[in-house]
KEKE-3310 file (N, C-alpha, C; in steps of 0.2 Angstrom, whole numbers, plus 5000, padded with zeros to 4 digits):
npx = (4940:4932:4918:4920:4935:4934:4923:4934:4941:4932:4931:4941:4943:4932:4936:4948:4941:4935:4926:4917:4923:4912:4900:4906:4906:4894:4887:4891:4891:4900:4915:4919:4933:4937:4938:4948:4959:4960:4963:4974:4981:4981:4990:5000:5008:5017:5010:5002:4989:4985:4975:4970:4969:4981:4989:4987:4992:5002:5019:5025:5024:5022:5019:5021:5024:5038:5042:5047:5040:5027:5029:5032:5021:5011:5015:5015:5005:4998:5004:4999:4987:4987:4990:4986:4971:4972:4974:4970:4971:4975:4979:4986:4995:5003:5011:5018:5025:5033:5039:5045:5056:5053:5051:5037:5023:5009:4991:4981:4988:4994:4981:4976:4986:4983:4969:4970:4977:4968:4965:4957:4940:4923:4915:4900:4883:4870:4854:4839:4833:4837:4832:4830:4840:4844:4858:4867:4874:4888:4903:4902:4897:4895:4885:4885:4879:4885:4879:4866:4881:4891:4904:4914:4904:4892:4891:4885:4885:4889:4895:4899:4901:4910:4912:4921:4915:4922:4935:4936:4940:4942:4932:4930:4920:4920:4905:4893:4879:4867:4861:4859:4867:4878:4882:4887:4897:4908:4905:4910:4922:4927:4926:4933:4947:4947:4936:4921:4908:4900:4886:4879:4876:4863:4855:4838:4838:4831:4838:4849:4840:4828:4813:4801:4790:4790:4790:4793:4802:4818:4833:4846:4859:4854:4854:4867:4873:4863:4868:4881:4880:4879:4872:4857:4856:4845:4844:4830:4820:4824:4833:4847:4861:4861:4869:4879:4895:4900:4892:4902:4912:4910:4912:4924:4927:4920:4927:4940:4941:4933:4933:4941:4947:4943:4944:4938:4926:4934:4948:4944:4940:4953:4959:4951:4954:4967:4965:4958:4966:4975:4967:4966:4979:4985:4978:4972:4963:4957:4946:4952:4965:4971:4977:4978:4966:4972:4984:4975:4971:4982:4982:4973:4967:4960:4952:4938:4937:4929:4930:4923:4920:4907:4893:4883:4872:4862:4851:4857:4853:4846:4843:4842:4841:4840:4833:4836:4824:4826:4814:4806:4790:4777:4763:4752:4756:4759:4767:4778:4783:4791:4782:4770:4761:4759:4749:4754:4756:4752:4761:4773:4775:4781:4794:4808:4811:4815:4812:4811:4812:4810:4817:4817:4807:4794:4790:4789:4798:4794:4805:4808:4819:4828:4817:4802:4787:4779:4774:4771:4764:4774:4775:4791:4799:4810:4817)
npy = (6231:6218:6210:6203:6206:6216:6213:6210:6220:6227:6219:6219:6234:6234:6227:6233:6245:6242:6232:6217:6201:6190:6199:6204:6192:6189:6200:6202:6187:6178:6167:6165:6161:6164:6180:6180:6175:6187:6195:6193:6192:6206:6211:6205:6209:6218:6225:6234:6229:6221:6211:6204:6188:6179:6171:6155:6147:6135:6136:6131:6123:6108:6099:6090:6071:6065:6047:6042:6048:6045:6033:6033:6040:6031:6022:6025:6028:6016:6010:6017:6014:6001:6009:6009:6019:6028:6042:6041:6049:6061:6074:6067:6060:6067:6075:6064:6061:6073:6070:6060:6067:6069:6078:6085:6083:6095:6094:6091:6084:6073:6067:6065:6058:6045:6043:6038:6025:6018:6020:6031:6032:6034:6050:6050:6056:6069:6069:6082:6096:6109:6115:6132:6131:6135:6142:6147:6149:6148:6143:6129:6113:6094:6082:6064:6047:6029:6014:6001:5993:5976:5967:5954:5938:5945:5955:5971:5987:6005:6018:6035:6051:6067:6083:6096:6110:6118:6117:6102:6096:6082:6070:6053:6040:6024:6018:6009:6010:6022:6030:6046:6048:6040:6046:6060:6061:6060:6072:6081:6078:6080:6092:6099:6094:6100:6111:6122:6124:6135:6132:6116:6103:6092:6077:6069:6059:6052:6050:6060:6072:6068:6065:6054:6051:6064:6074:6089:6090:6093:6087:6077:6080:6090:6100:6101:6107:6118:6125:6127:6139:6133:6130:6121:6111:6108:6096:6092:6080:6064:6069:6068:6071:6083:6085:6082:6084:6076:6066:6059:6060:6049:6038:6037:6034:6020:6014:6013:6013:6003:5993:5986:5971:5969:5966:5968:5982:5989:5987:5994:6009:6012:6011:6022:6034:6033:6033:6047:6055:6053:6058:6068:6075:6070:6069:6078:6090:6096:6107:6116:6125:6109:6106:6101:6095:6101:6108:6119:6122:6126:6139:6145:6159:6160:6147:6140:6131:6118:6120:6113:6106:6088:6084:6068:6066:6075:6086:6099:6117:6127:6144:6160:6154:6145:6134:6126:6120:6115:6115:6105:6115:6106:6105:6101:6111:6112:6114:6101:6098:6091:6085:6091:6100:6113:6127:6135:6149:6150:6156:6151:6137:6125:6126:6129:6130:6139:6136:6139:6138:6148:6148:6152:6162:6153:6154:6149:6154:6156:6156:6162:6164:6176:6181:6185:6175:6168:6168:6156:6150:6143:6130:6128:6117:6125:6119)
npz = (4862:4870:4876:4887:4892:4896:4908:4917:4919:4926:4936:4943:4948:4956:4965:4970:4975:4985:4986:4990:4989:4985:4983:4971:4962:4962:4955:4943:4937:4939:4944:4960:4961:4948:4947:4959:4950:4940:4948:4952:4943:4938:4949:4947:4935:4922:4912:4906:4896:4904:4907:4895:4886:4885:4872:4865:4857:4847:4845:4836:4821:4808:4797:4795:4803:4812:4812:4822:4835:4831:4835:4848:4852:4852:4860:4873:4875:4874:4888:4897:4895:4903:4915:4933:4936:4929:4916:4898:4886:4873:4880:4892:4887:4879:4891:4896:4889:4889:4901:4897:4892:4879:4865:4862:4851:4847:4855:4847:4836:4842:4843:4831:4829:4836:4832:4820:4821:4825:4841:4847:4853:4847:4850:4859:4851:4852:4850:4848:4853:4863:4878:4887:4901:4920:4924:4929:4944:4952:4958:4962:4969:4965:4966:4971:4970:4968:4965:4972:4973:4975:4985:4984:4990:4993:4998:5002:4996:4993:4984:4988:4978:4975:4969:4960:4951:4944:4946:4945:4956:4968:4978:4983:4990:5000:5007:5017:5017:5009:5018:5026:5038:5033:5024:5026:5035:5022:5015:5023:5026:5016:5012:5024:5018:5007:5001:5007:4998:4988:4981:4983:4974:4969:4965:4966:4976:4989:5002:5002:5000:5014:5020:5016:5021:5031:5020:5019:5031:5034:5032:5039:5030:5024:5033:5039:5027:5025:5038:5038:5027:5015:5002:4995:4977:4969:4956:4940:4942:4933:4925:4924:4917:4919:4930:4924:4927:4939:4933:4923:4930:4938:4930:4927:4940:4939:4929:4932:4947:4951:4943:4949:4961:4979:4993:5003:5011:5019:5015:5000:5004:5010:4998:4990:4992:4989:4977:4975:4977:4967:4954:4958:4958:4945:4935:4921:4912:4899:4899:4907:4904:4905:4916:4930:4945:4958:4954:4951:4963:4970:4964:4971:4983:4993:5004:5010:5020:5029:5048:5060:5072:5069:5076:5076:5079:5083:5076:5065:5068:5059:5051:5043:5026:5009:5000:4984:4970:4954:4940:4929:4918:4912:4900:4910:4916:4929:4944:4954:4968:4984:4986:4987:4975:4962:4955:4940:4930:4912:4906:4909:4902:4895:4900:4910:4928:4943:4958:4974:4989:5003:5018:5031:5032:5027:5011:4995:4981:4965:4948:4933:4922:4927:4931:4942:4944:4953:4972:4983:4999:5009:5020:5031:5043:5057:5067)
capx = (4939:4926:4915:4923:4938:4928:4920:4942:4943:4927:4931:4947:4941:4927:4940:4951:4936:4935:4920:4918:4924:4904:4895:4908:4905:4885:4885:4895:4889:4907:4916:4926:4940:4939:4939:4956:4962:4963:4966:4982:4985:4982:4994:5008:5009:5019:5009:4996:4983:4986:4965:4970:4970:4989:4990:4989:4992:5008:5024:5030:5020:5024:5015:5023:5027:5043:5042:5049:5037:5022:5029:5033:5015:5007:5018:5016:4994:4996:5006:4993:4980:4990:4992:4981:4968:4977:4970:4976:4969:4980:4983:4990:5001:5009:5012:5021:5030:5038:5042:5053:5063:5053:5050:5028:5018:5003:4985:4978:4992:4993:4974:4976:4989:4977:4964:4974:4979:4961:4963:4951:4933:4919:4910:4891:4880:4864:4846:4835:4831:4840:4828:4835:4840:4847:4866:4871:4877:4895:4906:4896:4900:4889:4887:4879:4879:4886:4877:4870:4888:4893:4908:4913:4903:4888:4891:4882:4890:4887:4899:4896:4907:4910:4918:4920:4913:4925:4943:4939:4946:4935:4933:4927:4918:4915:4898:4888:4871:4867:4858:4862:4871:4883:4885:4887:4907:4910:4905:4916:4929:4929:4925:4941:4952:4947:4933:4915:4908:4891:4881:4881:4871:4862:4848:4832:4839:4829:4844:4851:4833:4827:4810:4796:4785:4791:4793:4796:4807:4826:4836:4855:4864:4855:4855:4874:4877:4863:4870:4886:4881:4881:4863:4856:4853:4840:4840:4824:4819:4824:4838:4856:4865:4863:4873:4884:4903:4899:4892:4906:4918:4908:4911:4930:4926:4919:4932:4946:4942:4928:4933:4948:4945:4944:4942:4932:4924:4941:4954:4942:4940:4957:4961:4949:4958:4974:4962:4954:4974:4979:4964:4967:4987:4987:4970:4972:4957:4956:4944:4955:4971:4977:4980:4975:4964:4976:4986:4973:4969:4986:4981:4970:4973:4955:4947:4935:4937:4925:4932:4919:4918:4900:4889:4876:4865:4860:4851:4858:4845:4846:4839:4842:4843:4835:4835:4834:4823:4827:4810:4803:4784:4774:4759:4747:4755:4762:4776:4779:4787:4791:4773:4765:4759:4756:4746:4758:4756:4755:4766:4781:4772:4789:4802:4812:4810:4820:4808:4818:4809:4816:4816:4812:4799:4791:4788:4789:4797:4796:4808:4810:4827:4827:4810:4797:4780:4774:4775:4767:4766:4777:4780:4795:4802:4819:4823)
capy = (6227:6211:6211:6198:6211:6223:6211:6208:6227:6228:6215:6223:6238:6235:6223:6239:6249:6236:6228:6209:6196:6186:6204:6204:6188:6189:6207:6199:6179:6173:6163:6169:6159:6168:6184:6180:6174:6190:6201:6193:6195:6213:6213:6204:6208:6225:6225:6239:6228:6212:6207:6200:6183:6175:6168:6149:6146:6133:6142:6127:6122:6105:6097:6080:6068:6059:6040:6038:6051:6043:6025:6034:6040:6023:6015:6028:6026:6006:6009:6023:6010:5996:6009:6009:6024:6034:6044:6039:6055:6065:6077:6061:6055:6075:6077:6057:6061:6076:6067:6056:6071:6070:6084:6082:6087:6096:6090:6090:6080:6067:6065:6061:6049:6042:6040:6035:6021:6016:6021:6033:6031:6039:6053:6051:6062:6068:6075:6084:6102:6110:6120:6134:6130:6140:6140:6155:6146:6147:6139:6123:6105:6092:6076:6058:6040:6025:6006:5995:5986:5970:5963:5944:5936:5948:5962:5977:5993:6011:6026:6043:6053:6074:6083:6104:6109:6123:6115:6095:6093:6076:6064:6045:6039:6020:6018:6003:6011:6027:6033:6054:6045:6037:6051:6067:6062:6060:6077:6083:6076:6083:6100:6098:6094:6104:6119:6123:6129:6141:6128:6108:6102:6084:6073:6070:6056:6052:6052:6067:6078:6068:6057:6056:6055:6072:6077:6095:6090:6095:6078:6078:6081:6097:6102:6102:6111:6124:6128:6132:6144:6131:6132:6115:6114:6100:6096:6090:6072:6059:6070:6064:6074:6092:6083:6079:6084:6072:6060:6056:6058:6042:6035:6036:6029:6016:6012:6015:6012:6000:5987:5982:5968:5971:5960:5971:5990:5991:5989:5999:6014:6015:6011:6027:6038:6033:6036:6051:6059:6053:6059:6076:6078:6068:6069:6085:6092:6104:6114:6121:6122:6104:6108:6096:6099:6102:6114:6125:6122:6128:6146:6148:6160:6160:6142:6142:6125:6117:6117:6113:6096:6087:6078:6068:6063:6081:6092:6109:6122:6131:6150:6163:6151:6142:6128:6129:6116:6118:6107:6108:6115:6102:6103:6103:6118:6109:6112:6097:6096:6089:6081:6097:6103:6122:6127:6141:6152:6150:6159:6145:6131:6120:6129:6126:6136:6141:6136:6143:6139:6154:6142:6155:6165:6148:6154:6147:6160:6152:6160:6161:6170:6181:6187:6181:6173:6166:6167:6153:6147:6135:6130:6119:6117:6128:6115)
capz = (4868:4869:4883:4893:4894:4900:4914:4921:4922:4930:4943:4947:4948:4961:4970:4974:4977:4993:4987:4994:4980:4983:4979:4962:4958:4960:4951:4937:4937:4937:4952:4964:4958:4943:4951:4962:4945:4937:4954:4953:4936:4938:4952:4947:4928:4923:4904:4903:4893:4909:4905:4888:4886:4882:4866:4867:4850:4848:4842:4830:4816:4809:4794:4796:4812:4812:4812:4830:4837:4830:4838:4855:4856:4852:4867:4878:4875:4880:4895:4900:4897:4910:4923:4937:4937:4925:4911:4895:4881:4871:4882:4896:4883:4881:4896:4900:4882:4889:4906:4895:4886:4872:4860:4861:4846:4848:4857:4841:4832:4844:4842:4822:4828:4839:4828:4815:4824:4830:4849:4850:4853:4844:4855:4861:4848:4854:4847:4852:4852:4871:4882:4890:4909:4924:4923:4933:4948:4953:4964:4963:4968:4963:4973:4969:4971:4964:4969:4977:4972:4977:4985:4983:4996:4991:5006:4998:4998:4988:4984:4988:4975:4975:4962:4960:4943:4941:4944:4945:4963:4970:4981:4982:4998:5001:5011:5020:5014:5007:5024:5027:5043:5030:5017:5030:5036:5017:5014:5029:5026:5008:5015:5025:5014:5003:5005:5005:4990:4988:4983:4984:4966:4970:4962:4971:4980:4995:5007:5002:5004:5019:5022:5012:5029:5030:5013:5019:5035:5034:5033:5040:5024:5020:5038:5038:5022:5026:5045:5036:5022:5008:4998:4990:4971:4965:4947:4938:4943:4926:4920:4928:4915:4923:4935:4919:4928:4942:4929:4921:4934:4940:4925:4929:4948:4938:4925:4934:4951:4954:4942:4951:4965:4985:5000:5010:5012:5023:5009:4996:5007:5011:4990:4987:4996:4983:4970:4974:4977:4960:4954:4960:4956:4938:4929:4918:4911:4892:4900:4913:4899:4902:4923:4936:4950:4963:4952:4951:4971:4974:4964:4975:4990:5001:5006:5014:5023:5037:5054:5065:5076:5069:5081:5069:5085:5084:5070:5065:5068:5050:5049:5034:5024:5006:4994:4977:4966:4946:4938:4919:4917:4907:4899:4914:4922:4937:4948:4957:4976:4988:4986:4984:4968:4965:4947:4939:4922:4905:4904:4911:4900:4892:4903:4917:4930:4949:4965:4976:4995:5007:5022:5037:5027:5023:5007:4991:4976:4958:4944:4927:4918:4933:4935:4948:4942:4958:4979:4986:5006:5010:5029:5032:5050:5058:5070)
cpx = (4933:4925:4919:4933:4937:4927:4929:4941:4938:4928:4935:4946:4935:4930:4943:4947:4934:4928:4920:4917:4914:4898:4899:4906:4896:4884:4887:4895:4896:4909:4920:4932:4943:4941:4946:4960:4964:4966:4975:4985:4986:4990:5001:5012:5010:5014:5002:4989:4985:4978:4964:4972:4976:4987:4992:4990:5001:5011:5028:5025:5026:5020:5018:5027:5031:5041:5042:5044:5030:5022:5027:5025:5010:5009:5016:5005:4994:4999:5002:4989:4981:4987:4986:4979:4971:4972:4975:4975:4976:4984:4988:4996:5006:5013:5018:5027:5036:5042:5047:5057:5061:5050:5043:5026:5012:4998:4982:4980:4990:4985:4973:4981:4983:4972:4964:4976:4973:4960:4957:4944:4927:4915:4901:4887:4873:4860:4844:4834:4829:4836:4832:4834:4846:4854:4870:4873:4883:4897:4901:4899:4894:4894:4882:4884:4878:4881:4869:4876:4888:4901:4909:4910:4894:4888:4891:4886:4889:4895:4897:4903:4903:4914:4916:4920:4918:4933:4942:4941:4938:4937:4930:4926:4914:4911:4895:4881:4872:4859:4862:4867:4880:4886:4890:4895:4909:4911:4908:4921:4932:4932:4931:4946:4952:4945:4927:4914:4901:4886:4884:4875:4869:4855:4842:4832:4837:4833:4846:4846:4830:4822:4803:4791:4786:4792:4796:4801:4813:4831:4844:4857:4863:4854:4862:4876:4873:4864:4877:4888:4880:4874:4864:4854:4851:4840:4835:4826:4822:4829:4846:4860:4866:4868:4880:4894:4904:4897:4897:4911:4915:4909:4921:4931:4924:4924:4938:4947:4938:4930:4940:4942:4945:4944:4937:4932:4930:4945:4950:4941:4949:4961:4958:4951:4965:4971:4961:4962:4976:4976:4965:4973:4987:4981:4971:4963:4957:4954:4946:4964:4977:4980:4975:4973:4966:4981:4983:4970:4974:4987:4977:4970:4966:4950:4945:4933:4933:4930:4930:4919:4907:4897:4883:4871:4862:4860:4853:4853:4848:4840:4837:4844:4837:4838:4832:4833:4822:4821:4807:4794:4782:4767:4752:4747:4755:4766:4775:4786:4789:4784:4769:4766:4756:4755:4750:4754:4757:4760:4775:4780:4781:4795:4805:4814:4814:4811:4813:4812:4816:4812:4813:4806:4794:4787:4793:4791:4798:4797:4808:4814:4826:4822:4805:4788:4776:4777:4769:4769:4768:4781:4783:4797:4809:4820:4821)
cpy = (6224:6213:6207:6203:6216:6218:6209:6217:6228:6227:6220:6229:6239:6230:6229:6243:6245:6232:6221:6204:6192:6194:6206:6198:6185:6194:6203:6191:6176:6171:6167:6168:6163:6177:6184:6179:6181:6198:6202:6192:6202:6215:6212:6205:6216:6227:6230:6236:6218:6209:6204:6195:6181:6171:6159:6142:6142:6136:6138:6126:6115:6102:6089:6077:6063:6053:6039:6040:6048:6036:6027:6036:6036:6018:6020:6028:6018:6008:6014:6017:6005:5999:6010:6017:6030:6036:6043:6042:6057:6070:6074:6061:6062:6075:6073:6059:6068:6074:6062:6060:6071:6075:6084:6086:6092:6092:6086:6083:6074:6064:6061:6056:6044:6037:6038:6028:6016:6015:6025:6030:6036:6044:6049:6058:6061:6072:6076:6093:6106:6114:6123:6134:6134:6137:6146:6155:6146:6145:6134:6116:6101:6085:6069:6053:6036:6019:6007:5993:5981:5969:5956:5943:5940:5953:5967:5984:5999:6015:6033:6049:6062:6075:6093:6104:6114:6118:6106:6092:6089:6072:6059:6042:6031:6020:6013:6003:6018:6031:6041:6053:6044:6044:6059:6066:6062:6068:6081:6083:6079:6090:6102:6099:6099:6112:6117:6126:6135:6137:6120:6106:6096:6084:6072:6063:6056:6053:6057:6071:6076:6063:6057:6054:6060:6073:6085:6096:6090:6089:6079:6081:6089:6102:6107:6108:6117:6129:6131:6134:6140:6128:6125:6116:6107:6100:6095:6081:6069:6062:6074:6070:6082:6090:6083:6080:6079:6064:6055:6057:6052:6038:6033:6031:6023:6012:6010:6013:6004:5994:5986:5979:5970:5966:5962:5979:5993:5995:5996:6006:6018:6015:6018:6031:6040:6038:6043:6058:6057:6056:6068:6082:6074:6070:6076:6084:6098:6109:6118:6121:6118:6105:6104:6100:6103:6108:6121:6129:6128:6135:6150:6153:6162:6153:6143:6134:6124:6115:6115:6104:6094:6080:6076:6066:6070:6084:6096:6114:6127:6138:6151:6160:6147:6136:6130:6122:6117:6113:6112:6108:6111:6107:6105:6108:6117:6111:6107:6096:6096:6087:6086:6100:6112:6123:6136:6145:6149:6150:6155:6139:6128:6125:6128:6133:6134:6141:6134:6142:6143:6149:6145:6159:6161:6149:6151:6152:6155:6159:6160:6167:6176:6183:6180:6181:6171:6167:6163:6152:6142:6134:6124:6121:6118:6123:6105)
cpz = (4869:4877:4887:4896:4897:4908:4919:4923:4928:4939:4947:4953:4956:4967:4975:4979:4985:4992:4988:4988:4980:4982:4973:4960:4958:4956:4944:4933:4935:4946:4956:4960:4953:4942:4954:4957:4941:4942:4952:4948:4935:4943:4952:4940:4928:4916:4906:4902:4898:4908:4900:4890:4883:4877:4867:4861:4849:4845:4839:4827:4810:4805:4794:4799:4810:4814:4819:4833:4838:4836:4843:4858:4856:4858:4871:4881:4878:4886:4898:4902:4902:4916:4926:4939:4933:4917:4904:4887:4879:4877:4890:4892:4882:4886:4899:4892:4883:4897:4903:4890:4880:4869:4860:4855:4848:4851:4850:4836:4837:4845:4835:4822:4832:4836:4823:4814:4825:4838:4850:4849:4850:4849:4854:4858:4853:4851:4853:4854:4862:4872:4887:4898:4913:4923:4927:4939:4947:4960:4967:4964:4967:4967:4970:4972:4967:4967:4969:4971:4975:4979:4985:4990:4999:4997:4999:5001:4992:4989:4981:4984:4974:4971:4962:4955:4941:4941:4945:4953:4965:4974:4981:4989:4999:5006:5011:5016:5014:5012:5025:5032:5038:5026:5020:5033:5028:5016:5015:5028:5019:5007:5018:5023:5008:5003:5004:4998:4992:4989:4982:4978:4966:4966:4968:4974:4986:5003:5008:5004:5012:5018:5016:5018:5029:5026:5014:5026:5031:5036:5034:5036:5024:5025:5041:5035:5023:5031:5042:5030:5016:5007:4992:4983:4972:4958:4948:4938:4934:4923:4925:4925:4917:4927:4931:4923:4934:4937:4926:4925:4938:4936:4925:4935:4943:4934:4929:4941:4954:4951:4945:4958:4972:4987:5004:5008:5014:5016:5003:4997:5006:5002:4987:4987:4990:4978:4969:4975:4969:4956:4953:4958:4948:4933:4927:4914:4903:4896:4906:4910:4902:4910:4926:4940:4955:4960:4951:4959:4971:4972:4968:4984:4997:5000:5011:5016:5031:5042:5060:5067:5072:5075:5078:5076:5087:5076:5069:5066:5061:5051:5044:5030:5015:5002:4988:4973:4956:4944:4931:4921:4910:4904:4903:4918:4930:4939:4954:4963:4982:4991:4988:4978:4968:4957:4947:4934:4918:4902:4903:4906:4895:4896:4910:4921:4938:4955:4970:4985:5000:5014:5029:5034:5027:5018:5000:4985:4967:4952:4936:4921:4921:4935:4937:4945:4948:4966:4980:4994:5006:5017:5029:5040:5050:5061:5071)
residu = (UNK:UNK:UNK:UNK:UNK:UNK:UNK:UNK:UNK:UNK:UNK:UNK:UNK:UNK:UNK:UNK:UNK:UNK:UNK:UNK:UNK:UNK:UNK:UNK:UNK:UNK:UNK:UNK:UNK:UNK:UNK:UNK:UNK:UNK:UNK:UNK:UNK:UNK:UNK:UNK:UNK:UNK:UNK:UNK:UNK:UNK:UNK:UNK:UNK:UNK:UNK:UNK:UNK:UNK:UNK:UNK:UNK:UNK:UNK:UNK:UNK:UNK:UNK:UNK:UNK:UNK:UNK:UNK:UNK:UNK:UNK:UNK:UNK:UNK:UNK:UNK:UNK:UNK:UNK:UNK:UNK:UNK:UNK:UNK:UNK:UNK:UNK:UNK:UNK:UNK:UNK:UNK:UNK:UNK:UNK:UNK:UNK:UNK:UNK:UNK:UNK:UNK:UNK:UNK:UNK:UNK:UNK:UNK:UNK:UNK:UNK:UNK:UNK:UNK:UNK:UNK:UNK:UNK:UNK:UNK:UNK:UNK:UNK:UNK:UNK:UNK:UNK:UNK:UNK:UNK:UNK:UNK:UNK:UNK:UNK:UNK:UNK:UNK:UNK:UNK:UNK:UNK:UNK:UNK:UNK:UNK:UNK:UNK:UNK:UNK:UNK:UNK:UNK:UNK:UNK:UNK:UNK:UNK:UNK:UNK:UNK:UNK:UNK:UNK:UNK:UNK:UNK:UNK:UNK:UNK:UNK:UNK:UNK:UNK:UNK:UNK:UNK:UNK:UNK:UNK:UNK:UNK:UNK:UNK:UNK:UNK:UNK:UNK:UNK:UNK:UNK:UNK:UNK:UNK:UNK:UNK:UNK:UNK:UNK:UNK:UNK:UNK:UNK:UNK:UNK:UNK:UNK:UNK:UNK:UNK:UNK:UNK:UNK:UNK:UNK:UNK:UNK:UNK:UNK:UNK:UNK:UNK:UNK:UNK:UNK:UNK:UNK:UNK:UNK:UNK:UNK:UNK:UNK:UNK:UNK:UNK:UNK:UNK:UNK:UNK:UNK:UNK:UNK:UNK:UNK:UNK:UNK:UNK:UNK:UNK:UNK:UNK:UNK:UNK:UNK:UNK:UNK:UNK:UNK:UNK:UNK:UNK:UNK:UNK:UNK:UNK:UNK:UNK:UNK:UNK:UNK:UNK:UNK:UNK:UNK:UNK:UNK:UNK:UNK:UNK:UNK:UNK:UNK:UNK:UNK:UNK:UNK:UNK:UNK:UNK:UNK:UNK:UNK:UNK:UNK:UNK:UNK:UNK:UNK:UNK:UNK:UNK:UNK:UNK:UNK:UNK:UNK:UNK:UNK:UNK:UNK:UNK:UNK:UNK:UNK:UNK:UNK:UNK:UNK:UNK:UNK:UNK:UNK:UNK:UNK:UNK:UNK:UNK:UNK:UNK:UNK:UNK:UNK:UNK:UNK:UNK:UNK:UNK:UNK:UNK:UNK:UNK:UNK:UNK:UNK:UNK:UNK:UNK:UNK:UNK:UNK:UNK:UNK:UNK:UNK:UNK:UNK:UNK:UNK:UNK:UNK:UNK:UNK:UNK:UNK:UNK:UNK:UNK:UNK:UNK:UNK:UNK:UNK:UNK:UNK:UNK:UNK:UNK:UNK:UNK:UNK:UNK:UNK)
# end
């Protein structure tokens, strides 16, 4: 038995025992979801050994693809590429090849037609020698901004786009200006629709944190998210790609959404909306095998959905509560934030470490791979 079979019995086990799913999935660093996922494998499966992974290994085998087969998934990739916001990979064209009755090959195989063909595109390599960084976060949505944009006539406008790193479920939010006034119904509305998560994963976007006057005042956005339980994460200033599941689902907004024409904020809001449903029900994903967002919503059996009226002409008063800053130690032995600097240890020099301000405490705790190197004073304002 591999450990990750061990960590299903475990769960279970401490599920029965009445322990509360966010104390197994802190003891264990796995998500809740993933937790409800094997509860109710354990409960509806009569098989002894239910915490083995199903076998996802195709059950035909097939060294060579009939003539028509091949044609069918060469017409079925153009008319992908026609249709409006659709995604148009191998594992699309499956899925659209068995909506028409037809017998599909493998991902794989349809890959080698593919690039056979010359449709696909080469990935993006990268150098460079990886530092290790905190990744132990679950139940994480990650959140940014697209623009300024332009519409004809030069009326500027931004989009504020959310996305859940575990199952893909997002949304697309157009916006006047990227003021916390403007971003904070987005959120909501997201929340709503969908759920809260743990935490909310943003860049060091000045709207999002709050004012650089106040550099340690508490600005709308994060006011919101920490009055109801949901803890901000900071990447490291210059590097986007932490952001990476958010990134490239921007990179769909833009392909897919952005370059079509508008007339106005109006229409393009209410066009989002389309988007961000088609989005949700068609966009399949490999690493959740090949399942849209929305399918994996509907496994889901505890959301924890905002139901509160918000009045933005009023701050939240935030308690027990912290923000978490992720930043890389250089050289000089800095931690740099929120325009104070604090001299660490040797010991952190090249590594990315957890400054973690506990917000009623007004202290400051800096981390590295679980263990605590520094408490500094850090006073931020409750209300």
């Amino acid at each position: 038995m591999d450990s990750e079979e061990k960590l299903r019995q475990e769960a279970v086990q401490s599920y029965l025992q009445g322990v509360s799913v966010s104390s197994i999935s802190t003891k264990l660093s796995k998500s809740r979801q993933w937790i409800y996922k094997w509860v109710s494998r354990y409960e509806n499966s009569s098989e002894p050994q239910w915490y083995r992974e199903h076998s996802r290994a195709p059950l035909t085998h097939s060294s060579e693809l009939p003539g028509d087969i091949e044609h069918a998934i060469i017409e079925v990739r153009k008319r992908l590429a026609r249709k409006p916001y659709s995604q148009k990979g191998a594992i699309s064209i499956l899925y659209e090849l068995k909506e028409l009755g037809i017998q599909a090959p493998s991902v794989s195989t349809i890959n080698r037609v593919l690039k056979r063909n010359g449709l696909v595109r080469k990935p993006k390599t990268t150098t460079g020698k990886p530092k290790e960084y905190p990744t132990h976060y679950y139940d994480v949505q990650q959140m940014d901004l697209i623009g300024p944009r332009y519409l004809k006539g030069g009326f500027k406008f931004y989009v504020f786009t959310v996305i859940d790193k575990n199952n893909h479920m997002a949304g697309v939010y157009p916006i006047t200006n990227k003021s916390a006034k403007s971003i904070v119904p987005g959120i909501v509305d997201f929340w709503r629709l969908y759920q809260m998560p743990d935490y909310l994963q943003m860049d060091n976007e000045l709207s999002f944190r709050g004012s650089n006057r106040h550099p340690r005042g508490l600005g709308l956005l994060l006011r919101i998210a920490l009055s109801h339980g949901v803890t901000p994460i900071f990447i490291p200033p210059a590097e986007p790609w932490r952001n990476g599941v958010v990134e490239k689902f921007n990179d769909n907004v833009q392909n897919l959404f952005l370059n079509s024409r508008f007339s106005s904020l109006d229409e393009m809001q209410v066009k989002a909306k389309d988007f961000s449903t088609f989005h949700n029900t068609q966009h399949r994903y490999s690493s959740q095998n090949n399942r849209t967002p929305e399918e994996l919503v509907r496994e889901m059996k505890h959301l924890s959905k905002f139901s509160q009226e918000v009045d933005l002409s009023h701050k939240p008063i935030v308690g027990d509560s912290q923000l978490i800053f992720i930043r890389f130690i250089r050289s000089d032995l800095k931690l740099h934030l929120l325009n104070s600097t604090f001299a660490v240890t040797e010991n952190l020099v090249y590594t990315y470490v957890e400054a973690i301000v506990q917000i009623d405490k007004h202290l400051l705790v800096v981390k590295h791979k679980g263990v605590v190197y520094h408490y500094f004073e850090f006073v931020m304002p409750l209300s």
